[in-house]
C-alpha positions in Angstrom: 0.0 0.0 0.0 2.8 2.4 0.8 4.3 1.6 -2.6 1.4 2.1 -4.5 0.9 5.8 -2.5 4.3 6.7 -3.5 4.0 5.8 -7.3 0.6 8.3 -7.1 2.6 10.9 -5.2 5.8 11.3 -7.6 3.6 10.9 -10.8 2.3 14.0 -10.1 5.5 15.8 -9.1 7.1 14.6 -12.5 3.9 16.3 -14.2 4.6 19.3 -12.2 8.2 19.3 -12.9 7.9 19.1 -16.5 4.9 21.7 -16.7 7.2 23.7 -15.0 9.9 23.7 -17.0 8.2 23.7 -20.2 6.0 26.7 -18.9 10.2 28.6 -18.2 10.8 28.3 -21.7 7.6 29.6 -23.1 8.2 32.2 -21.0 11.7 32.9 -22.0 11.4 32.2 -25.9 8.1 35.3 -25.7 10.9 37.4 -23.6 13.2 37.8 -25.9 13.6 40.3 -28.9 12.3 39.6 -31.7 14.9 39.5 -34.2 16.4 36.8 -31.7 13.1 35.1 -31.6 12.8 35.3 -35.4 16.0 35.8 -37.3 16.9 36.9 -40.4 18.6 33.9 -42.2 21.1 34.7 -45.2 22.1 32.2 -47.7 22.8 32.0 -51.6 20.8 30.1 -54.2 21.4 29.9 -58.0 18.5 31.2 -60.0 18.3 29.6 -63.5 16.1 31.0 -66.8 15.5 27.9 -69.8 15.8 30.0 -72.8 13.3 29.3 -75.5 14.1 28.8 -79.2 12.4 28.2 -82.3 14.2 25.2 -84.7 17.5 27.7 -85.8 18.4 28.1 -82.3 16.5 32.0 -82.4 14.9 33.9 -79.6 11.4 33.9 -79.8 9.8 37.3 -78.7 8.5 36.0 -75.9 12.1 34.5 -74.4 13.7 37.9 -75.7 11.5 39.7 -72.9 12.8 36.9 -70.4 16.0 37.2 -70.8 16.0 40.9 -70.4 14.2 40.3 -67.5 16.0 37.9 -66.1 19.1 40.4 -66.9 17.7 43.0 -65.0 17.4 40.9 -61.9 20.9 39.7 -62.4 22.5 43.9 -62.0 20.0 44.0 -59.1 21.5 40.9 -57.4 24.5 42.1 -57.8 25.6 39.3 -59.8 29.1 38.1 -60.3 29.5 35.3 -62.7 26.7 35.1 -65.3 26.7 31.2 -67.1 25.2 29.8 -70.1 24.4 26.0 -69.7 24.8 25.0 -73.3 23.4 21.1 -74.5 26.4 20.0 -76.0 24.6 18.1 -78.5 22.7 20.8 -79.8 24.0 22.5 -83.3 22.4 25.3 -82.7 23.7 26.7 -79.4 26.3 29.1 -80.7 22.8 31.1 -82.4 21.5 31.2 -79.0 24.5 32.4 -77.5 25.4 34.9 -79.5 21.5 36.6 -79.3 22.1 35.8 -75.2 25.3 38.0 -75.4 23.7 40.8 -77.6 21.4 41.4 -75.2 23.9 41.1 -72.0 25.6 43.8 -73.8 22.7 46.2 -74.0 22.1 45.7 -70.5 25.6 46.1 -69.3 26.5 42.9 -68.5 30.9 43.0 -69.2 32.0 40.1 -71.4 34.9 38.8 -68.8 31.6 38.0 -66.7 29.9 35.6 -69.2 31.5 32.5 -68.5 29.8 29.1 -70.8 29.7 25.3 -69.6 28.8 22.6 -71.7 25.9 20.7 -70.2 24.6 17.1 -70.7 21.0 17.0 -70.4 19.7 14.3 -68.2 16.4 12.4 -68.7 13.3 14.9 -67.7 15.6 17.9 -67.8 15.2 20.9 -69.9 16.8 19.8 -73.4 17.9 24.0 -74.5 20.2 26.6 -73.5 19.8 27.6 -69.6 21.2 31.0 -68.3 22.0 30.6 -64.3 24.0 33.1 -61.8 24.4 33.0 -57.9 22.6 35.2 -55.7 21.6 36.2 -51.9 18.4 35.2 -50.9 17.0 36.3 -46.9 14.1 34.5 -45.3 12.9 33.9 -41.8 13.0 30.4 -41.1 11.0 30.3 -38.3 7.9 32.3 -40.1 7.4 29.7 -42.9 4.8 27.2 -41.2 2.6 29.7 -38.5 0.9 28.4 -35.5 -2.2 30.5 -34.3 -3.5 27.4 -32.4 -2.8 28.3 -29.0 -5.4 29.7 -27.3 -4.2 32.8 -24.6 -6.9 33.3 -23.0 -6.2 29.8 -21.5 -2.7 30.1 -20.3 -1.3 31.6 -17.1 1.7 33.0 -18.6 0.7 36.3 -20.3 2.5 35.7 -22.6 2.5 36.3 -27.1 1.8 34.4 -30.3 4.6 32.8 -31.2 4.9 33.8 -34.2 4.5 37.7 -32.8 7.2 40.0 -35.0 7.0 37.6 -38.0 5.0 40.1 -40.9 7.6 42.8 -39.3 10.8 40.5 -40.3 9.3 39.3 -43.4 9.1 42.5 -44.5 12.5 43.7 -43.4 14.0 40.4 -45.6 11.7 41.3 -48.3 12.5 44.8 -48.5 16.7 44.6 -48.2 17.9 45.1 -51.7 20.9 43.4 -51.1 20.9 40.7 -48.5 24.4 41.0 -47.7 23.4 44.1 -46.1 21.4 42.1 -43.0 24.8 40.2 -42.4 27.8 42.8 -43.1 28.1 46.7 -43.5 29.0 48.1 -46.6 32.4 49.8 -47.3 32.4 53.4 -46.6 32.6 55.5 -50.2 36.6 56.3 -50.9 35.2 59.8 -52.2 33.4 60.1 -48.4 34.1 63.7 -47.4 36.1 63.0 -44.2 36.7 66.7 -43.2 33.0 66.7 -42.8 32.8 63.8 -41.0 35.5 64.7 -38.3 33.2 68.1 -37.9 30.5 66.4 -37.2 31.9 63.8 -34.6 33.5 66.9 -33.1 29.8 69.1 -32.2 28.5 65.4 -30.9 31.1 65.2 -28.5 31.3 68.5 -27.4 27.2 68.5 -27.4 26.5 70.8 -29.8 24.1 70.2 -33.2 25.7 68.6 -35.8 24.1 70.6 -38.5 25.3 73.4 -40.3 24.4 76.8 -38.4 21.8 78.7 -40.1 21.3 82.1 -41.3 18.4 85.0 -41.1 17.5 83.9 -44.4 17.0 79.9 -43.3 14.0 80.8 -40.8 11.5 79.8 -42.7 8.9 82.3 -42.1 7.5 83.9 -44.6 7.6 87.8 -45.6 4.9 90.4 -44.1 2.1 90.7 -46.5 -0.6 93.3 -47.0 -4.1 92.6 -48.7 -4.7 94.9 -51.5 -7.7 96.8 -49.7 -5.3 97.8 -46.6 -3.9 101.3 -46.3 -0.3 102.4 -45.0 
């Protein structure tokens, strides 16, 4: 009998204890900020165009306008190394190419940064020429599957959603137009005006307003004006 009380008594303490400590982390995950809660994850990924032809190995109108496209997304991204996958059974890849590198030109694309591979096509995979460069790409990991199943009105922690802060970092990751920005600062501008600079530190430290003083003429206000119908 004194067994069997026991058993009952430390069931419920081993219920306690875990409530307990699963009830510390709740608590500690909802007290922290959110960018710790939610990161910002940087990493790179290769984004790849197929490049449509008709039977001479031409651009059709249609792939034209993808390719500039996908051009224009390859100067936003910053792109380094821009490749043409070329079947190397084809016999008409060098048309292709050449139409590829016309319009690379037109958008700015240097030559030294066009770099061709010859590619085997496996079985299911696209059979014509492919275009493909590296780029950043920033998510938030922790946002992709949302859990709004928890009901707070039923716990005694006070504490947030989960997923609290996640539109806000979504949107910060959407909106960065570099990625590398969210995990590195840029390198200051070699034509940066340091004599400015050093004035400006200077007022902070000694308190005063960084900005340039002002003049009678920067008030702002606007001249004395008479209506028509007044007299001197």
């Amino acid at each position: 009998m004194t067994r069997f009380s026991s058993s009952l008594v430390a069931l419920p303490l081993a219920l306690i204890a875990g409530a307990c400590s699963s009830s510390f982390e709740s608590r500690y995950q909802a007290a922290l900020p959110i960018e710790q809660r939610h990161p910002i994850e940087v990493k790179a990924e290769v984004t790849t165009l197929a490049v449509g032809t008709d039977t001479s190995g031409r651009l059709t109108g249609r792939s034209q306008s993808e390719v500039a496209g996908f051009l224009q997304g390859y100067n936003a991204d910053g792109g380094t190394t821009l490749e043409i996958q070329s079947p190397s059974s084809a016999r008409w890849t060098k048309q292709t190419e050449g139409e590829v590198r016309e319009i690379a030109a037109l958008y700015g694309v240097p030559s030294n940064r066009i770099r061709v591979t010859q590619v085997v096509p496996g079985p299911g995979d696209y059979p014509g020429l492919k275009l493909a460069y590296g780029r950043y790409v920033a998510s938030v990991p922790s946002c992709e599957n949302p859990d709004w199943s928890e009901n707070l009105a039923m716990t005694w922690d006070n504490t947030s959603y989960s997923n609290l802060g996640c539109s806000m970092q979504k949107n910060m990751a959407a909106m960065a137009a570099d990625p590398r920005d969210l995990v590195r600062a840029r390198p200051l501008d070699p034509v940066s005006s340091s004599e400015r600079r050093d004035t400006v530190v200077g007022k902070y430290e000694k308190g005063e307003s960084p900005s340039s003083e002002r003049t009678k003429g920067d008030s702002g206000k606007l001249a004395p004006t008479k209506s028509g119908t007044e007299r001197e």
